[in-house]
Every structure is written in C-alpha cells, then in structure tokens.
C-alpha positions as CSV (number, residue, x, y, z in Angstrom):
1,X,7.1,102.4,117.8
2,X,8.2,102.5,114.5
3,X,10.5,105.2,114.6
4,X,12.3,103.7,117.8
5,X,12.5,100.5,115.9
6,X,14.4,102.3,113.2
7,X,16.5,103.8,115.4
8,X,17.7,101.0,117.3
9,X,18.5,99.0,113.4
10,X,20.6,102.1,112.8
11,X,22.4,102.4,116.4
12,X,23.1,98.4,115.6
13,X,24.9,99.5,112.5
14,X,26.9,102.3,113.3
15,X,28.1,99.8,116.7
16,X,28.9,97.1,114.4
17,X,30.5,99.7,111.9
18,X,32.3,100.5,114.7
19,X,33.8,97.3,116.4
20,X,35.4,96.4,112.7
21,X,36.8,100.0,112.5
22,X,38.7,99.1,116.1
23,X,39.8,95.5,115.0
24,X,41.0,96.7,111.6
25,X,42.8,99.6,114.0
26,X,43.7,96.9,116.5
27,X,45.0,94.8,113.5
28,X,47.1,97.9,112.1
29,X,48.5,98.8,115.4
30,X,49.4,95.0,115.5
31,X,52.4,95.3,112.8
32,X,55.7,97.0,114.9
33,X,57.6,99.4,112.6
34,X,61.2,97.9,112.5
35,X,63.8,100.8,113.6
36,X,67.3,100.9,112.1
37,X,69.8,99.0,113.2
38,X,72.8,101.2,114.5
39,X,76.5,99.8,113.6
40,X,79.6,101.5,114.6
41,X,82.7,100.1,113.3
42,X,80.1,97.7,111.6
43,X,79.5,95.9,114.6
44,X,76.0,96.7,115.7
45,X,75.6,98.5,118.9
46,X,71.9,98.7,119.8
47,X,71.9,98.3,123.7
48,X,75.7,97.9,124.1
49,X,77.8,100.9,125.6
50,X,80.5,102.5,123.8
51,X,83.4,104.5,125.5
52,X,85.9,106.7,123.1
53,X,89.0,108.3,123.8
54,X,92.2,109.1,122.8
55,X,95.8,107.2,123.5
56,X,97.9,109.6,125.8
57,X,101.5,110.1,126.0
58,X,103.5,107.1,127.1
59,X,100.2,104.9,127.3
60,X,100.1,101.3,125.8
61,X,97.4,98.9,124.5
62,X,98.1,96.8,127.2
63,X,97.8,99.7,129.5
64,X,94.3,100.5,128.4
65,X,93.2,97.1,128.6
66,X,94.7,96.0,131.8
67,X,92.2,98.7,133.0
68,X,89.2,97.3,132.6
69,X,89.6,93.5,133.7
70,X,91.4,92.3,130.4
71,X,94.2,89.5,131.8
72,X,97.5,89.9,131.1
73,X,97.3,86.6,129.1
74,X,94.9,88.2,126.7
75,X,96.7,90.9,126.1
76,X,99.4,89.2,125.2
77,X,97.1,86.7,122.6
78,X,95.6,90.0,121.1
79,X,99.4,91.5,120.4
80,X,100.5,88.2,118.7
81,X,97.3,87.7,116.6
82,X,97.6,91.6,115.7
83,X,100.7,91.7,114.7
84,X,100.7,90.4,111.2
85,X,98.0,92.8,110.9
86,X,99.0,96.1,112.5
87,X,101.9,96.1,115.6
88,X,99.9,97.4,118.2
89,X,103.5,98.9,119.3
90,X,103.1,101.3,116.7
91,X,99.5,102.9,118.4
92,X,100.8,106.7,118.8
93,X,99.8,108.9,121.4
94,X,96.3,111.1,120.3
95,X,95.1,107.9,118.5
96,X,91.8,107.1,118.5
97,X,90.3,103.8,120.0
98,X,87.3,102.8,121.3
99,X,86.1,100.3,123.9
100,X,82.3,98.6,123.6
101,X,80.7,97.0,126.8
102,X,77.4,95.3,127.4
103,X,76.7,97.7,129.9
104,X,77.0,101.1,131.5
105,X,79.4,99.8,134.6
106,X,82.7,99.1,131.8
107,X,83.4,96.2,133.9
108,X,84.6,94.3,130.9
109,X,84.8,95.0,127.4
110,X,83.5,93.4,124.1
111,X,85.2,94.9,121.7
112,X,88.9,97.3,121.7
113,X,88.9,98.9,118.1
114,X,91.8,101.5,117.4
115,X,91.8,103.3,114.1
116,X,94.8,103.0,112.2
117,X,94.1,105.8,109.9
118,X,90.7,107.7,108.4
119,X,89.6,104.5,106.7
120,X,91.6,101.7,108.6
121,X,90.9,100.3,111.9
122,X,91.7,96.9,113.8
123,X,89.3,95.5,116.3
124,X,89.9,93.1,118.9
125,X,87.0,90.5,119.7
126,X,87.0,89.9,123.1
127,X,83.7,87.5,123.3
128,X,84.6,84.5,124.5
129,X,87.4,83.0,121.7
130,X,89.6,85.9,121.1
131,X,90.0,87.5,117.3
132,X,91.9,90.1,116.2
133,X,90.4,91.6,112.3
134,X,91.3,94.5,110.5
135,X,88.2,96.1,109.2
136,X,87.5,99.6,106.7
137,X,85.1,102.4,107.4
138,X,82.5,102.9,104.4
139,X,84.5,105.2,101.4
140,X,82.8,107.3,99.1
141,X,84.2,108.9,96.0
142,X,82.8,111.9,94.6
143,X,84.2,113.3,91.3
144,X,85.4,116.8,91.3
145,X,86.9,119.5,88.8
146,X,88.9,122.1,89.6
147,X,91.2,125.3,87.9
148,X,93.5,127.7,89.2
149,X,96.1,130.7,87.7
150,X,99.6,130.6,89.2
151,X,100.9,134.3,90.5
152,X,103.3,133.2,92.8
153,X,103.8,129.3,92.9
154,X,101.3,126.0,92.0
155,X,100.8,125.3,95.8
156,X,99.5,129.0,96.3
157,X,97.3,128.1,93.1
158,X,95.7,125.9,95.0
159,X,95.0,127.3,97.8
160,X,93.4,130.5,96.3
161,X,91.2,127.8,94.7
162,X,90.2,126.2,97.7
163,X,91.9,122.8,96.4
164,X,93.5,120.1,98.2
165,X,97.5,120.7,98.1
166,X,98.0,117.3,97.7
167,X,96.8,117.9,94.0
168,X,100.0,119.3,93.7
169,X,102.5,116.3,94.8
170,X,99.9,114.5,92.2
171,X,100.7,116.9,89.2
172,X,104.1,117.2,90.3
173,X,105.7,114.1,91.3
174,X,103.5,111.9,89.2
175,X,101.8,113.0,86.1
176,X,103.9,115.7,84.8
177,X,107.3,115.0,86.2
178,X,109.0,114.6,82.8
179,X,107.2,117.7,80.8
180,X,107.0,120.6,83.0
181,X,109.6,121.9,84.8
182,X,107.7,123.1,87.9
183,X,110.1,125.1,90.0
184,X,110.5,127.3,86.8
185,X,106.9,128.3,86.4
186,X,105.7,132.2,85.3
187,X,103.1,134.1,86.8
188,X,99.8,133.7,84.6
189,X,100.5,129.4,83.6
190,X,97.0,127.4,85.0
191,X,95.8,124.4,84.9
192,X,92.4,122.6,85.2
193,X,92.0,118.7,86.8
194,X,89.6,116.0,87.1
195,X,89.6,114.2,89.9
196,X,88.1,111.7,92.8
197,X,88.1,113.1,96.4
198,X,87.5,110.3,99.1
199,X,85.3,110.9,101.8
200,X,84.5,109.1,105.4
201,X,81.7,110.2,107.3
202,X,81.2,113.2,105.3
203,X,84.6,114.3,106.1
204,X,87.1,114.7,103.4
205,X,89.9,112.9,103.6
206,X,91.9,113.2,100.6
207,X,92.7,112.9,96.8
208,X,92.0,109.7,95.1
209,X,92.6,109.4,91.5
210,X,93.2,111.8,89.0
211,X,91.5,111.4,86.2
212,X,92.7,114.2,83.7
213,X,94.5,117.2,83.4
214,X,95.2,120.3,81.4
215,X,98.2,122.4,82.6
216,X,98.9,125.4,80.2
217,X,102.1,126.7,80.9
218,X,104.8,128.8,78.6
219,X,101.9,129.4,75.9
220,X,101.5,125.4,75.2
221,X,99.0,123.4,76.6
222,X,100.0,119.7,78.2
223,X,97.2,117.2,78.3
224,X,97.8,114.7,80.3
225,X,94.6,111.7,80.7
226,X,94.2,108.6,82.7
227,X,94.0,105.3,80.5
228,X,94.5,101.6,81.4
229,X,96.7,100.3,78.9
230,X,99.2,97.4,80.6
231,X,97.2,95.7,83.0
232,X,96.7,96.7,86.1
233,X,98.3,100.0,85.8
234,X,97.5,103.3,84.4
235,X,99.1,105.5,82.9
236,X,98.4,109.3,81.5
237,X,98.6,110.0,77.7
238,X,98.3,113.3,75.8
239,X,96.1,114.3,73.2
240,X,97.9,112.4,70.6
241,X,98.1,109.1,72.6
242,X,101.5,109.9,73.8
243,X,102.6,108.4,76.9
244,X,104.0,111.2,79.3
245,X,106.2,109.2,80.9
246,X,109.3,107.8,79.5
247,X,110.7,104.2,78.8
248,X,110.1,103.9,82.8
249,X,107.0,103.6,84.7
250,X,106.7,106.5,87.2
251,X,106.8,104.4,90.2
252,X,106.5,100.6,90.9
253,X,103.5,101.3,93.0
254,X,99.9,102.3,91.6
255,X,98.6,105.7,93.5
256,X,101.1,106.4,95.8
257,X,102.8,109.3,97.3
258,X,106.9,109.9,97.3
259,X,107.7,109.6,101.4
260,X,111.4,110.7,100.7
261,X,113.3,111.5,97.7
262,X,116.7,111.0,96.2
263,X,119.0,112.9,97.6
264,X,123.0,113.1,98.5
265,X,122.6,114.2,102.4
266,X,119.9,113.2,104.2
267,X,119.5,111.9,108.2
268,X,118.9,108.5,108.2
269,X,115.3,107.8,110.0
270,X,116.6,104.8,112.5
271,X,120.3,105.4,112.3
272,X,120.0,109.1,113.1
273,X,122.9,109.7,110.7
274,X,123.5,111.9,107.8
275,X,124.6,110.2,104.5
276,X,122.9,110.0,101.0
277,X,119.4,108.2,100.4
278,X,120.4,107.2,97.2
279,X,116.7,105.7,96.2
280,X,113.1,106.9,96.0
281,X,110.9,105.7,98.6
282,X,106.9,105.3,97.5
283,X,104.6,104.8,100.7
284,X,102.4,102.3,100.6
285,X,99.9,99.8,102.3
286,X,102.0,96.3,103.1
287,X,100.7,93.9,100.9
288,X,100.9,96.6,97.6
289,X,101.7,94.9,94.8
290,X,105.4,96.3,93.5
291,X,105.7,95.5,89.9
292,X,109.1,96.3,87.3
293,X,109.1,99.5,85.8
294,X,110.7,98.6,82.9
295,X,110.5,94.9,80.8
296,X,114.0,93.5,82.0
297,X,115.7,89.9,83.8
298,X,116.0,89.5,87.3
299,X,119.8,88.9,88.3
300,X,118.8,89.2,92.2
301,X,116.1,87.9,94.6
302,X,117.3,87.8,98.3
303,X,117.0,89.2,102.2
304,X,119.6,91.7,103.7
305,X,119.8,92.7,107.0
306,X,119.7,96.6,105.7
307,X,117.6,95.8,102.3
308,X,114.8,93.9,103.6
309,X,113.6,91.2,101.3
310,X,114.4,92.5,97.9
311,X,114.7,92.0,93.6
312,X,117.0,93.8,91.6
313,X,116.2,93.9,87.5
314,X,118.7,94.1,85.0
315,X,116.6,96.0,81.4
316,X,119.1,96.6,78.8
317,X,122.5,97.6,79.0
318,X,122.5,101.2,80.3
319,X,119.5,100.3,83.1
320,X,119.1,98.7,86.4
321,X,116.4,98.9,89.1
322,X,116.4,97.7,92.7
323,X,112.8,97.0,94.9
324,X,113.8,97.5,98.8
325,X,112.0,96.5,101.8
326,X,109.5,93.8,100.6
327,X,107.0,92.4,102.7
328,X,107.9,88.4,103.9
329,X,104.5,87.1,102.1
330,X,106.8,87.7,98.8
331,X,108.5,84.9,99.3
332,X,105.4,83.1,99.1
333,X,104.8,84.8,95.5
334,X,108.7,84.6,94.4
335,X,107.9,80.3,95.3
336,X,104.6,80.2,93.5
337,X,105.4,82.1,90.2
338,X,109.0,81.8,89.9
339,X,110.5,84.6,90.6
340,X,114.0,84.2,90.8
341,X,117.0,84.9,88.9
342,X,117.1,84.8,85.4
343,X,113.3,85.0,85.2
344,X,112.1,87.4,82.4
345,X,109.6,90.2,84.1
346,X,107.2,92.1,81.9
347,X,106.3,96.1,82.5
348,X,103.4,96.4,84.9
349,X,102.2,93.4,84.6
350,X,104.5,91.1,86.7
351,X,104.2,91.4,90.1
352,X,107.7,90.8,91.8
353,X,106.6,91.5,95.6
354,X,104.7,93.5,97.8
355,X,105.1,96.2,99.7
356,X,106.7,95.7,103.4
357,X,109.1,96.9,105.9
358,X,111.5,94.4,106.5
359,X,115.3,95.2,106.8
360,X,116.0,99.1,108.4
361,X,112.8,100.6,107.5
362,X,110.2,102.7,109.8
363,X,107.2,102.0,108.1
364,X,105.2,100.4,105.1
365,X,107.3,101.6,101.7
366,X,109.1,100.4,98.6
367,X,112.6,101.9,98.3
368,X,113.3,102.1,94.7
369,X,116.8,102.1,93.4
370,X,117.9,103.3,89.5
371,X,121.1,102.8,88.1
372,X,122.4,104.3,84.7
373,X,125.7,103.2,83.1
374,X,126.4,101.3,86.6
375,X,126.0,104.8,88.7
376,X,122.8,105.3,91.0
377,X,121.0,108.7,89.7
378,X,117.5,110.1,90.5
379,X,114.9,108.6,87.4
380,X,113.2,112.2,87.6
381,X,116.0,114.1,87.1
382,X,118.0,111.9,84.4
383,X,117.1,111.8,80.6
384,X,115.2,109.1,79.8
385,X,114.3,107.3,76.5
386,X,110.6,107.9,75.6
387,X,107.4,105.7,76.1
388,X,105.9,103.7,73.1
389,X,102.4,105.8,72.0
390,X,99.4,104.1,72.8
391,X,99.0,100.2,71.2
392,X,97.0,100.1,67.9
393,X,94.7,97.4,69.5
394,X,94.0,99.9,72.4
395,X,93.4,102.9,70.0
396,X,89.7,103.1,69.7
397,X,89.2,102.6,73.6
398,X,91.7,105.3,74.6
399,X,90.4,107.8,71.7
400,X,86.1,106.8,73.6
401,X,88.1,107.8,76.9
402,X,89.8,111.1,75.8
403,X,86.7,112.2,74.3
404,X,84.8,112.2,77.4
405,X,87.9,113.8,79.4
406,X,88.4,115.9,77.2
407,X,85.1,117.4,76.7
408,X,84.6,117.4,80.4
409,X,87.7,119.6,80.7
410,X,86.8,122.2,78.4
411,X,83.5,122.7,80.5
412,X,85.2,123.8,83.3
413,X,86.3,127.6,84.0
414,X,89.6,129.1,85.0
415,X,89.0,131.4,87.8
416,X,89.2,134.9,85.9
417,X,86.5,133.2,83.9
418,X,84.1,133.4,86.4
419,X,81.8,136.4,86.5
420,X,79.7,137.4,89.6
421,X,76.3,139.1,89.8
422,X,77.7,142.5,90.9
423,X,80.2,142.9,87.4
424,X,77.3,141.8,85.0
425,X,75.1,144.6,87.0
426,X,78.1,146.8,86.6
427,X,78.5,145.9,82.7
428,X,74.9,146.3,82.4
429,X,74.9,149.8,83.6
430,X,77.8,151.1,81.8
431,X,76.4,149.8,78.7
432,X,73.2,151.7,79.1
C-alpha cells in the first residue's frame, strides 16, 4: 500500500506539472506574430487587388478609366486637379500605371497611379472625395569609385569599365568644360571619379552627384572636388582651391543635364523649323530653383508669348544673361522678394525663378541665354574671366574636404593596375 501511495503523489505531480506546461503553452500560443504590412506606391495593399499594365498607342487616361466604371465627371475633376501637378496629356504610350481595387472583380477602382519616371509617380484617390498627389518611390544612394584609360574616346572608356555613360556628359559638360578640351584627347589620358549612383528597387537608375575627380590627360593631372562654398550651390575646386569654372557659374540649375545646346542650325521642337537655338537649355524638374550665374542688376522681369515668363541680368559691361521659360509660381517669388528691375542679384544665392515651361517650350527646362559685347555666344566655347579661389573664411573646411577626396582617390586603381590571379601565378613561375 505504500508504494501505490507513492505512486499516485508522484502521478499527481507530473499531471499538475503538466496542466501549467499547457497553460503557459496555451498562454504563448495566445500572442499572434504581427506580419509585415505590404505598401506599394506607399499605400498599403494587404487584401486589395492590384492590376498593372502599360499605356498603348493612342490610349488616354480617360480611356483607361472610363473602363472600369470611373464617370466622365471624375475624369474630368482628376485632369484638373492633376494638372498643376503632372498634365496627364503628357502620359506616353508604354507608360506604366497601375489600378488598385478592393476586390478581384475590378468593378471599380481605388487608386489609378501612373509613374512619371523611375522615382516619380502621381496617384489618383478615388475613395469617396477625389485627390490627386504626386508621390516618390524610396531612393537609395550608394557611393561608387570608378577609373578607366582612354584608347579610342572617354565614352568607350567607360564602357570598357563597366560605367554609366552618363559619367561622361557629367565630366564633360559640367566639371571640366573650361580645362580639358575633350574632343582632342590621346590614347593613354584616364581618369578616376567618385561618385553617387541612385537606385529604386535595386535597379540602377542613374548618376547622382559627383563627388571628385582626377582626370590625367597630356602628362598633367586636373583635380577637380565638390565643395559648398556660395550657398546652396556647389562648385568643384582643384588642389589648390582653385575654382574650375570661370567668372560664371556653369549652369543656373544645380545637377542638371544639357537637353540641347547652342547652336546656329537647329529644328525647332514645336515649330518644326530649322533656325539657330541661340541659348543652352538645362532640364529640370518645374519648381527648380534658377539662380544668376554671375552677381549683376536685373534690367528685365516679364512674360512673352515665345519666352515664357522670364529675367534677364545685366553683370558688368561686357556680360548679359537671359533665364527662359519660368514656371508661373515665379511670379509669386518675383512679388514676395522683389524681384524686379533694378534689383541687385547675388551669385548662387538669389533665386530669381523656377524652372517651368511656359511660352513655346516642350517640357520642364531653363533656356539660358549669354551675351558678350551685345552678341549672343555659347559660355563654353567663349573665354571667360576666371573664378575667385576659395574664400579665406572657407579655407580650413574645403582643405578637411579635399583631404578625404583626395585620399579616397588615390586608393582607387586604374585598370592596367589591376592584377588577376593567373599573371601573379605566371610571375611567380618565371621567377622561380
């Protein structure tokens, strides 16, 4: 009797043991583990349908919407709320949109979302009130170095190196433009760059900003490093503090590309007709801030049917810029800070407008007009007077700067520099 006594105490245990290992279980099983929230075009999606496709040839927004069950009247509220955002006339055939429903039958959609570009897209909200946004995928920068050796031409360069060719319009058009001579290169110049690549969903997109450069070319090595000095805009500098540029800034807009160049023939894009483009147009986002390139006096602020809202700046005797094709909202600036004429406008600092495309213009730019001695030349191909060196006061920060560049620079490789496993094998062996 004892020993079944015994046993039935220790059966009562382990039971009991038991029950609290299944209600601390029951307990734990009690907490839900919370699952990600999925966002597309950050609007969450979880349980909502999403349908995407491509804008075909002769198709229109309205098109697209009229067929699934979107009125005619909203239609028409989403193109007038859009259009001080994005003309939805301008959607292009093979443009990608996308339509989001709360369920599988598409009867009638939530959202229309059409991508402007790799980072820009505008989305209608069709819930109930209508709203129209404009909204940006998630960017990320990654620094990157690069080199090459020119055989043939720069653009080859970069190819061979497995660099984005836009590098080049960057080196060409904007850093170096006064101090090499790039269609008179030789076989053996190189060069070695610092720079941000921009990425969207892992997929590169393109070049951001440059952060230094090293271009040796004719035996003499041009430095050429990225350094804040006026506010707002940056400028590159040598090794000696230099500016590269010359008395001008090399465009009114910061980070841009050249969309069309001076030149005395070219077909107009909405005439259709060949004459001169005697100005250099920068493309640019509307609402880019367009600043002087030189310190100087407004003598015009207006609107021409041709010219778009516009400022023209007189800077010493010899010099005179124009700025084309302003957005309106300028105006808005040109009441609030005074620009006007007579007004006194400082070297990127001032901003006398933004970027637009009012008068005859086919897209977002700033035309950008130079004249010398009253006669319109091309800035990149006239001499210019130099650039002051950098300021005393912003000495020490530009020398902490160029130290960093610099050093990065000379830790990366020109190509022939390089040496794979198979030649140090093959050295190895001949040496023994």
């Amino acid at each position: 009797m004892k020993y079944i006594y015994i046993f039935i105490c220790i059966f009562l245990l382990i039971g009991c043991n038991c029950n609290n290992q299944n209600k601390d279980a029951e307990i734990t099983g009690s907490t839900d583990i919370e699952k990600p929230i999925t966002y597309l075009y950050n609007i969450e999606i979880d349980s909502l349908y999403v349908f995407n496709e491509t804008v075909r040839n002769g198709e229109s927004v309205g098109q697209i919407l009229n067929k699934y069950n979107v009125s005619f009247g909203d239609i028409d509220k989403i193109a007038k709320l859009s259009r001080k955002l994005f003309d939805l006339r301008d959607v292009k055939a093979g443009g990608l949109y996308s339509l989001i429903f709360s369920d599988s039958i598409k009867s009638s959609p939530l959202y229309f979302i059409y991508e402007i570009n790799k980072v820009d897209f505008l989305v209608a909200n069709l819930n109930d009130t209508i709203d129209v946004y404009l909204d940006k995928k998630d960017l990320v920068i990654k620094e990157k170095t690069g080199s090459g050796i020119i055989h043939s031409s720069l653009w080859y360069a970069m190819e061979e190196s497995n660099l984005s060719a836009k590098l080049v319009n960057v080196l060409a058009d904007e850093i170096y433009p006064w101090t090499i001579d790039f269609f008179r290169l030789n076989s053996g110049d190189k060069f070695k760059v610092i720079y941000d690549a921009k990425y969207v969903d892992g997929e590169f997109i393109g070049i951001g900003k440059v952060h230094a450069a090293l271009f040796h070319s004719n035996g003499k090595d041009y430095y050429a490093m990225a350094f804040n000095e006026v506010g707002g805009f940056e400028d590159y500098f040598d090794e000696g503090g230099n500016n590269l540029r010359k008395f001008f800034l090399k465009a009114p807009v910061s980070f841009t590309r050249i969309s069309s160049k001076f030149t005395n023939r070219r077909k107009h894009p909405v005439t259709g007709r060949w004459k001169g483009h005697f100005g250099t147009d920068f493309a640019a986002p509307i609402g880019t801030p367009i600043y002087s390139t030189a310190d100087g006096t407004i003598t015009e602020v207006s609107y021409t049917r041709y010219n778009g809202y516009y400022v023209k700046v007189r800077h010493n005797s010899t010099y005179t810029t124009q700025y084309l094709h302003m957005d309106k909202s300028s105006k808005r600036l040109w009441t609030k800070k005074g620009i006007k004429k007579g007004k006194k406008v400082r070297q990127g600092i001032d901003i006398i407008g933004y970027v637009g495309r009012s008068g005859q213009a086919t897209g977002p730019h700033v035309c950008y007009r130079f004249w010398k001695n009253g006669k319109q030349v091309d800035p990149f191909k006239t001499s210019l007077p130099p650039s002051d060196p950098v300021k005393k006061e912003k000495r020490e920060a530009f020398e902490n700067i160029k130290s960093i560049l610099m050093e990065k620079l000379n830790t990366i490789n020109y190509p022939e520099e390089y040496l794979d496993l198979d030649s140090i094998q093959s050295i190895s062996m001949n040496f023994n």
